[in-house]
TORDO-714086 format. One record per residue: residue in one letter; residue number from 1; x, y, z of N, C-alpha, C, O, CB in turn. Coordinates in Angstrom, 1 decimal. Glycine has a CB too. Layout:
<sites>
@resn A&resi NUM&neast X&nnorth Y&nup Z&caeast X&canorth Y&caup Z&ceast X&cnorth Y&cup Z&oeast X&onorth Y&oup Z&cbeast X&cbnorth Y&cbup Z .
...
</sites>
This chain:
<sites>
@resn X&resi 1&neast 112.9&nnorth 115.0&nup 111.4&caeast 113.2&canorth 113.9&caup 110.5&ceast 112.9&cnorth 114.3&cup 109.1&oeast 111.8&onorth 114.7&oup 108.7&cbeast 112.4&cbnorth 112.6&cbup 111.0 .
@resn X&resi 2&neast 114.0&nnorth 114.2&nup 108.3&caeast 113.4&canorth 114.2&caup 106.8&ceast 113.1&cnorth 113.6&cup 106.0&oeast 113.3&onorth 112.4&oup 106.2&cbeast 113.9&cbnorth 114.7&cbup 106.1 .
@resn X&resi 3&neast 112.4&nnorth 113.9&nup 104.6&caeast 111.8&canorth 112.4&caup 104.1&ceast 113.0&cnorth 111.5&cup 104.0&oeast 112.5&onorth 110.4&oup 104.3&cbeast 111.1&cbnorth 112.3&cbup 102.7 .
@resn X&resi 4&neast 114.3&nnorth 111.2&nup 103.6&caeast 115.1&canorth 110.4&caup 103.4&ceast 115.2&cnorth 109.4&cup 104.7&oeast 115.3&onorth 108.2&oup 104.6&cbeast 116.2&cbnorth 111.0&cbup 102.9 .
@resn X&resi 5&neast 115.3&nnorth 110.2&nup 106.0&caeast 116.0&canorth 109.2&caup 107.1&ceast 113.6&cnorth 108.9&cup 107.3&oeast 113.4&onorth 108.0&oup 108.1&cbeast 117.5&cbnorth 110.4&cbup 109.2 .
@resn X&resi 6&neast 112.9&nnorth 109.2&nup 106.9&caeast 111.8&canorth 108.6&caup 107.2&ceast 111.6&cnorth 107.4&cup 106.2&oeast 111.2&onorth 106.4&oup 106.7&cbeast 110.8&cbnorth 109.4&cbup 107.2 .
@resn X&resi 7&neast 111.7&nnorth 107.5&nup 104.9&caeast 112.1&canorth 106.5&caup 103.9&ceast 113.1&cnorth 105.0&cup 104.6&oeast 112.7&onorth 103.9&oup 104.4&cbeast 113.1&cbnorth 107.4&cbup 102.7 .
@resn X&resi 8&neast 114.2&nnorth 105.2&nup 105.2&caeast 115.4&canorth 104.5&caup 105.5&ceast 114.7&cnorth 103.8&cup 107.1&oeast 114.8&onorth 102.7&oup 107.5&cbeast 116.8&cbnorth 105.7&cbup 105.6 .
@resn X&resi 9&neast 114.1&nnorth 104.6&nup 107.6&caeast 113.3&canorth 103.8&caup 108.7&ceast 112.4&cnorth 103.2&cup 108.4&oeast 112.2&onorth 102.3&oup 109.2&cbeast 112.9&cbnorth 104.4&cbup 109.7 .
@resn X&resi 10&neast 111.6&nnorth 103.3&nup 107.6&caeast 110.0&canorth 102.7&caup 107.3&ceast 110.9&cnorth 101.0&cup 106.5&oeast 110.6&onorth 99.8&oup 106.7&cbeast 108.6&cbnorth 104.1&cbup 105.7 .
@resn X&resi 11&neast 111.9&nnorth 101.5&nup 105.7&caeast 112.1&canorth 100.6&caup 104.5&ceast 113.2&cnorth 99.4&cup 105.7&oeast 113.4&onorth 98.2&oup 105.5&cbeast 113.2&cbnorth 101.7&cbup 102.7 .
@resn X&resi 12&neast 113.6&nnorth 99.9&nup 106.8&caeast 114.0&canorth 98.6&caup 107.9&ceast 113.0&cnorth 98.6&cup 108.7&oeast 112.2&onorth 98.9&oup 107.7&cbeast 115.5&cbnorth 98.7&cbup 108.9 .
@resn X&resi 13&neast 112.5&nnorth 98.6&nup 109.3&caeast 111.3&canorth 98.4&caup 109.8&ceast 110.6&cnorth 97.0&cup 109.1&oeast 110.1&onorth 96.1&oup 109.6&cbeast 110.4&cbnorth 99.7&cbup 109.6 .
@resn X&resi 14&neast 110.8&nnorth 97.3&nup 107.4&caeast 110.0&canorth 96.2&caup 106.5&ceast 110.9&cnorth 94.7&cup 106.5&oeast 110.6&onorth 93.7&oup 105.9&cbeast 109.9&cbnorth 96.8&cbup 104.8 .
@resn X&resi 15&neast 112.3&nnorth 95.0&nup 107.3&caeast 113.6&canorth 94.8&caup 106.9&ceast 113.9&cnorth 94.2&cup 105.9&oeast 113.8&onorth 93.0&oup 105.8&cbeast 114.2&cbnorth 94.3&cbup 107.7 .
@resn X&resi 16&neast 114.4&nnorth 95.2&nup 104.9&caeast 114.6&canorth 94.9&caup 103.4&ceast 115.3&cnorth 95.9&cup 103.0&oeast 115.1&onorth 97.0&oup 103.3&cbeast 113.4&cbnorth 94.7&cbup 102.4 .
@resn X&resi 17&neast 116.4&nnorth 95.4&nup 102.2&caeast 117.3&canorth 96.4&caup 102.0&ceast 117.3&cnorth 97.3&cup 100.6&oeast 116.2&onorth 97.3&oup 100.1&cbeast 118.4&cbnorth 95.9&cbup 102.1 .
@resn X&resi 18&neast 118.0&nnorth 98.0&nup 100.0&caeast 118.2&canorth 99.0&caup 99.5&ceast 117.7&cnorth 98.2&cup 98.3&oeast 116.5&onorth 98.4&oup 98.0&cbeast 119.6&cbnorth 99.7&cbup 99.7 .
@resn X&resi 19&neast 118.3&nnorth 97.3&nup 97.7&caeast 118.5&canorth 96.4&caup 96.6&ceast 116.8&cnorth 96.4&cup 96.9&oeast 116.0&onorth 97.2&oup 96.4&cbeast 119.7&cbnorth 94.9&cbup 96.6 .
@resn X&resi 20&neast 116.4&nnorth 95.5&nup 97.6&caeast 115.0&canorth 94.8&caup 97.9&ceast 114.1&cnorth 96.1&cup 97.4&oeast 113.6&onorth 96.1&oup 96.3&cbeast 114.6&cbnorth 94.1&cbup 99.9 .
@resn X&resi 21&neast 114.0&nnorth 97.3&nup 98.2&caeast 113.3&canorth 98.5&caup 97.8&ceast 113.2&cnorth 98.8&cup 96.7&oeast 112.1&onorth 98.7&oup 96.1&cbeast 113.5&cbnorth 99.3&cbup 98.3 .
@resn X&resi 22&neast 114.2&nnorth 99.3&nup 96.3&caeast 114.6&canorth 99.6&caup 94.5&ceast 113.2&cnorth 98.6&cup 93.5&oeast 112.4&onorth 98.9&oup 92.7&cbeast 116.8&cbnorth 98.7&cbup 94.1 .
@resn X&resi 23&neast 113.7&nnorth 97.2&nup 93.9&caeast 113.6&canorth 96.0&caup 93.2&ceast 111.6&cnorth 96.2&cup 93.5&oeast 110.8&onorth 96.1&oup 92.6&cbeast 114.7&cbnorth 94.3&cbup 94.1 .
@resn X&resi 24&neast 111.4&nnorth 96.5&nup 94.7&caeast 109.8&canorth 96.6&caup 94.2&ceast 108.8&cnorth 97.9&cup 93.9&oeast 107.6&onorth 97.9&oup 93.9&cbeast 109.0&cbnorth 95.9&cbup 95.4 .
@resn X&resi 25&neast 109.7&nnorth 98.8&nup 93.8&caeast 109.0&canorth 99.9&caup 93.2&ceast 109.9&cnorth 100.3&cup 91.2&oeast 109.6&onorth 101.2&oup 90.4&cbeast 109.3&cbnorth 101.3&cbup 94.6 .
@resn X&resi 26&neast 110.7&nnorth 99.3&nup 91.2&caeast 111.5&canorth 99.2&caup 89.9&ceast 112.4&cnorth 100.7&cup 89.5&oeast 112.2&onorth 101.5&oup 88.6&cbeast 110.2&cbnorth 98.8&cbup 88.7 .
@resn X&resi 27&neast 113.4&nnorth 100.6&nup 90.6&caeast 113.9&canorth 101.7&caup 90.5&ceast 115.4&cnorth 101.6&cup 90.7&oeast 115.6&onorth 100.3&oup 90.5&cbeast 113.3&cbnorth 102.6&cbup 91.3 .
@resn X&resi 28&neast 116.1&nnorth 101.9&nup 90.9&caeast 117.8&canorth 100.9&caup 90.8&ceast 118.0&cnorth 101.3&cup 92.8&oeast 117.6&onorth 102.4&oup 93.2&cbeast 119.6&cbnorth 102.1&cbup 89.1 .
@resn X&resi 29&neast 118.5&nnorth 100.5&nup 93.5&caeast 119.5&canorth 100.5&caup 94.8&ceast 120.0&cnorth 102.2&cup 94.8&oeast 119.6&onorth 103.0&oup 95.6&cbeast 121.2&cbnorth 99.2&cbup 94.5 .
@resn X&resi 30&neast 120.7&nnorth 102.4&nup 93.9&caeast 121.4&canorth 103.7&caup 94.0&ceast 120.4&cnorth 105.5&cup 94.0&oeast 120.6&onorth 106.6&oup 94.5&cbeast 122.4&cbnorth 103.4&cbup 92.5 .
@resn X&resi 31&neast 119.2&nnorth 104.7&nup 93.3&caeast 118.5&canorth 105.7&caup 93.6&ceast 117.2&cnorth 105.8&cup 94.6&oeast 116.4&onorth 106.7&oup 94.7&cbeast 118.2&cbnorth 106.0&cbup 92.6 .
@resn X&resi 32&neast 117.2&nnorth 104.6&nup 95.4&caeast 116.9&canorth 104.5&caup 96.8&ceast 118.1&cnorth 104.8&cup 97.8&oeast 117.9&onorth 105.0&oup 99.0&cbeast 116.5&cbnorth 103.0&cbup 97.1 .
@resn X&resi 33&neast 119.0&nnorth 104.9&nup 97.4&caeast 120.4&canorth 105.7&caup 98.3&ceast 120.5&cnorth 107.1&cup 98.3&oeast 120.9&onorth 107.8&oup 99.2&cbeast 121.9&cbnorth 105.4&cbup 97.8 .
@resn X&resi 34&neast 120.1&nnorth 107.5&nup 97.1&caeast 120.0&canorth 109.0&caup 97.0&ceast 118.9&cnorth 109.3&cup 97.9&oeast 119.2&onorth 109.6&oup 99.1&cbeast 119.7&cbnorth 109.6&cbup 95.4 .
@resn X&resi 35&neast 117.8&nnorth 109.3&nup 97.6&caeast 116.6&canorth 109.2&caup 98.4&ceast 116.5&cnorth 109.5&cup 99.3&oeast 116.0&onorth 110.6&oup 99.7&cbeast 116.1&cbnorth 108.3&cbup 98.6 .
@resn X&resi 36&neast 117.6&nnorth 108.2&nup 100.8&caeast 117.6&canorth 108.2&caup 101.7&ceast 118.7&cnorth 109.4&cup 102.1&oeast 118.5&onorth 110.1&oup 103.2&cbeast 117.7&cbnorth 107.0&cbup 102.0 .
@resn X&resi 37&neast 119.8&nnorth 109.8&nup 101.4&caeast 120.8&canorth 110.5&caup 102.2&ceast 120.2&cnorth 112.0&cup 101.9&oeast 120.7&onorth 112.9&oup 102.5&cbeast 122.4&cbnorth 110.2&cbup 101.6 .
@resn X&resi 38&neast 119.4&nnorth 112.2&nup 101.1&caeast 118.6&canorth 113.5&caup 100.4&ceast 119.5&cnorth 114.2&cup 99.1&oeast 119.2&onorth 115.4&oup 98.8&cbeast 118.3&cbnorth 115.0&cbup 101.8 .
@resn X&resi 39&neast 120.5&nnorth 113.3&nup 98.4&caeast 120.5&canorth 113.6&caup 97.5&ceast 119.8&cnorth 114.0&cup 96.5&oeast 120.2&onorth 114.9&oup 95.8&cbeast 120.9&cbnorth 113.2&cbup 97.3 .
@resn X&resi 40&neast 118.7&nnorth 113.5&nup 96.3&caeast 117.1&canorth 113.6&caup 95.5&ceast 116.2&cnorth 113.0&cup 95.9&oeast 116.4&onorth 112.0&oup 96.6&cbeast 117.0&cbnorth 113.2&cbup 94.3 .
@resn X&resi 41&neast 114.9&nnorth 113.4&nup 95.6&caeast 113.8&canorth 113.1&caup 95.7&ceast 113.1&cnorth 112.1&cup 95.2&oeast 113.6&onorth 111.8&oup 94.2&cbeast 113.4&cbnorth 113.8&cbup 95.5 .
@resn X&resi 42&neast 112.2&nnorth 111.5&nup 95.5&caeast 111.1&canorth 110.4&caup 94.9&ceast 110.8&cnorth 111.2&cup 93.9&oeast 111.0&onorth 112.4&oup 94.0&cbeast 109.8&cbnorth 109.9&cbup 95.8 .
@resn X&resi 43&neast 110.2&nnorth 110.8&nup 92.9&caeast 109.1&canorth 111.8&caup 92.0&ceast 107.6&cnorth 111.2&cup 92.6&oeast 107.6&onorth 110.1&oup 93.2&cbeast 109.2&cbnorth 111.6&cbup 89.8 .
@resn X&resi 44&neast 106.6&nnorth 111.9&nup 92.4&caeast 105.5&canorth 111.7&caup 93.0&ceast 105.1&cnorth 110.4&cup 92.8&oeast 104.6&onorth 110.0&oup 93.8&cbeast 104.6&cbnorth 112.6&cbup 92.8 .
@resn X&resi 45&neast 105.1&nnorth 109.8&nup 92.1&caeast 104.9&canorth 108.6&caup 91.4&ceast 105.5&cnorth 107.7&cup 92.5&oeast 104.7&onorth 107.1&oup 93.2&cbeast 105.7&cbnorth 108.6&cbup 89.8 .
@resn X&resi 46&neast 106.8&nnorth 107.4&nup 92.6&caeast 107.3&canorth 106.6&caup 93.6&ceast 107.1&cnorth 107.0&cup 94.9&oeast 107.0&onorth 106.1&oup 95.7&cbeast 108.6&cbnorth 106.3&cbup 93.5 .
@resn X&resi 47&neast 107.0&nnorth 108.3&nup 95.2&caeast 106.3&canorth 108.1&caup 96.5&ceast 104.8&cnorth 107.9&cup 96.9&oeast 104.4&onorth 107.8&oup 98.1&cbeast 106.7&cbnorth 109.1&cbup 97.1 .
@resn X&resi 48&neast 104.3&nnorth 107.9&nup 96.1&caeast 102.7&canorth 107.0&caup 96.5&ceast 103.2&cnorth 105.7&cup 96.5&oeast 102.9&onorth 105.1&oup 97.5&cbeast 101.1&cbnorth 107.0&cbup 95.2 .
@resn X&resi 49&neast 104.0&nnorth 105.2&nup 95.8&caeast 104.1&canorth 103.9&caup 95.8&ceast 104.9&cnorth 103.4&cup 96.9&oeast 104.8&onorth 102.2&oup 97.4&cbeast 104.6&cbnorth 103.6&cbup 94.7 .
@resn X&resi 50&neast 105.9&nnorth 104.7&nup 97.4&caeast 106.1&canorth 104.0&caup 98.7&ceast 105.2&cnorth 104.1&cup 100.0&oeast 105.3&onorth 103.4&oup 101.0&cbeast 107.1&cbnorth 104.3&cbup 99.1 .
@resn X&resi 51&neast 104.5&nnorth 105.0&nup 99.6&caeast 103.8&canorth 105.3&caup 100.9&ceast 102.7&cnorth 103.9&cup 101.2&oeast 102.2&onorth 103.6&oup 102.2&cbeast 102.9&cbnorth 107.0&cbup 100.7 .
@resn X&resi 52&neast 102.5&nnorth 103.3&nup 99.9&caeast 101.4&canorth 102.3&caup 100.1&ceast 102.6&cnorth 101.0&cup 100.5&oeast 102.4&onorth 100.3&oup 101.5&cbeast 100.3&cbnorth 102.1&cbup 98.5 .
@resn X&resi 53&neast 103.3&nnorth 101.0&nup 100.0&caeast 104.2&canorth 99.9&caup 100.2&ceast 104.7&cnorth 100.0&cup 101.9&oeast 104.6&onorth 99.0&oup 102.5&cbeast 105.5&cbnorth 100.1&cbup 99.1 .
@resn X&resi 54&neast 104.9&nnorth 100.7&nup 102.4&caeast 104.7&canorth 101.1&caup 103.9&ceast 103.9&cnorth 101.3&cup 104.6&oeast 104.2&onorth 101.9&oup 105.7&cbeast 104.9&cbnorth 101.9&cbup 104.3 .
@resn X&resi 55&neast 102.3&nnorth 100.9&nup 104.2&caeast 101.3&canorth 101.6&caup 104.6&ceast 101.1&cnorth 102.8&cup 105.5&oeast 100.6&onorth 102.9&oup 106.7&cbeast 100.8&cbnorth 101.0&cbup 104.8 .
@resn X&resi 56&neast 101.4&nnorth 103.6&nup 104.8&caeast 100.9&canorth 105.2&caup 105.6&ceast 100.6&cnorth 105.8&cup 104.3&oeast 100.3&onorth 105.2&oup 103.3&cbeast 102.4&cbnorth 106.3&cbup 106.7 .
@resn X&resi 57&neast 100.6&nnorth 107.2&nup 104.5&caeast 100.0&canorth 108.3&caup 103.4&ceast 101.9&cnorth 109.1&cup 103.1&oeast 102.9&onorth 109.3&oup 103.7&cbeast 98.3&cbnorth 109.9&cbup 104.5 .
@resn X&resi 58&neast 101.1&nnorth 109.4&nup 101.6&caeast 102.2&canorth 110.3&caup 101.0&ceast 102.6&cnorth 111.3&cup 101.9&oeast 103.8&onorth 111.6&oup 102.0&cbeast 101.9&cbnorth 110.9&cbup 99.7 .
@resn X&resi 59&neast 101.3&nnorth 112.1&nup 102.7&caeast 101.4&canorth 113.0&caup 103.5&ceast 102.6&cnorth 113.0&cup 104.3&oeast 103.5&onorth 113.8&oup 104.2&cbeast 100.5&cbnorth 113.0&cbup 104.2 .
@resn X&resi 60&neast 102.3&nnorth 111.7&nup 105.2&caeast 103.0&canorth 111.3&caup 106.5&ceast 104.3&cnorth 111.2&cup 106.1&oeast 105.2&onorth 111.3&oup 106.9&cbeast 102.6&cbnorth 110.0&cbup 107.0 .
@resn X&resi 61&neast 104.7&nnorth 110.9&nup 104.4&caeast 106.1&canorth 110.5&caup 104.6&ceast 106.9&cnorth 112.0&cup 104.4&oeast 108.1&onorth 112.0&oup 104.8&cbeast 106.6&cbnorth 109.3&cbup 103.5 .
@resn X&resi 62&neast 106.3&nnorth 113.1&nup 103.8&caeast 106.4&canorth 114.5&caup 103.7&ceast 106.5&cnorth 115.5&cup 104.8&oeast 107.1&onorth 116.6&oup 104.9&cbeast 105.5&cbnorth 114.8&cbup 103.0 .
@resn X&resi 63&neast 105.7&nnorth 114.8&nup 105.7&caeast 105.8&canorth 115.7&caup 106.9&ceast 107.3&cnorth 115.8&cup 107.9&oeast 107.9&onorth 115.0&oup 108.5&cbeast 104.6&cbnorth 115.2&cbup 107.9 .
@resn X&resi 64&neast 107.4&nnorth 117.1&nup 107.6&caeast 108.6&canorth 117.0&caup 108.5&ceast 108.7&cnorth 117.4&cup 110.2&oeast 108.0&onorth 118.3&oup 110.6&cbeast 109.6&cbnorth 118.0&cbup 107.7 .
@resn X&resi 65&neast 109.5&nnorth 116.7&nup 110.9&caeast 109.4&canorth 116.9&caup 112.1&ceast 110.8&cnorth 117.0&cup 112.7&oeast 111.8&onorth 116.9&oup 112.0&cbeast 108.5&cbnorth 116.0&cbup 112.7 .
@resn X&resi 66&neast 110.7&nnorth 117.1&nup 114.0&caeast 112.1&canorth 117.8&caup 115.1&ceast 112.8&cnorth 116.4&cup 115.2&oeast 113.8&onorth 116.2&oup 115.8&cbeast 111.5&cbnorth 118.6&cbup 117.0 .
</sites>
């Protein structure tokens, strides 16, 4: 799994969408779309912030698996 499709599961799980995510880490919809498809990356900054907003660790959302 990579961080984008782990991002895209954690962020329905919360069920809240693209807009909603963006809107609480103050970042636009479109670059929570990039994110998820792996166009680009969080900068570290937003991903602590998501990692808390999901509660898990920055780690966890970095770790990649099968």
């Amino acid at each position: 799994m990579t961080l984008g499709q782990r991002i895209s599961l954690y962020r329905k799980k919360l069920n809240i969408s693209q807009e909603e995510l963006g809107a609480r880490l103050g970042v636009s919809r479109q670059a929570v779309s990039k994110w998820e498809s792996g166009a680009s990356d969080p900068s570290t900054a937003n991903l602590i912030a998501l990692a808390k907003l999901f509660g898990t660790t920055p780690e966890e959302l970095l770790k990649e698996s099968q």
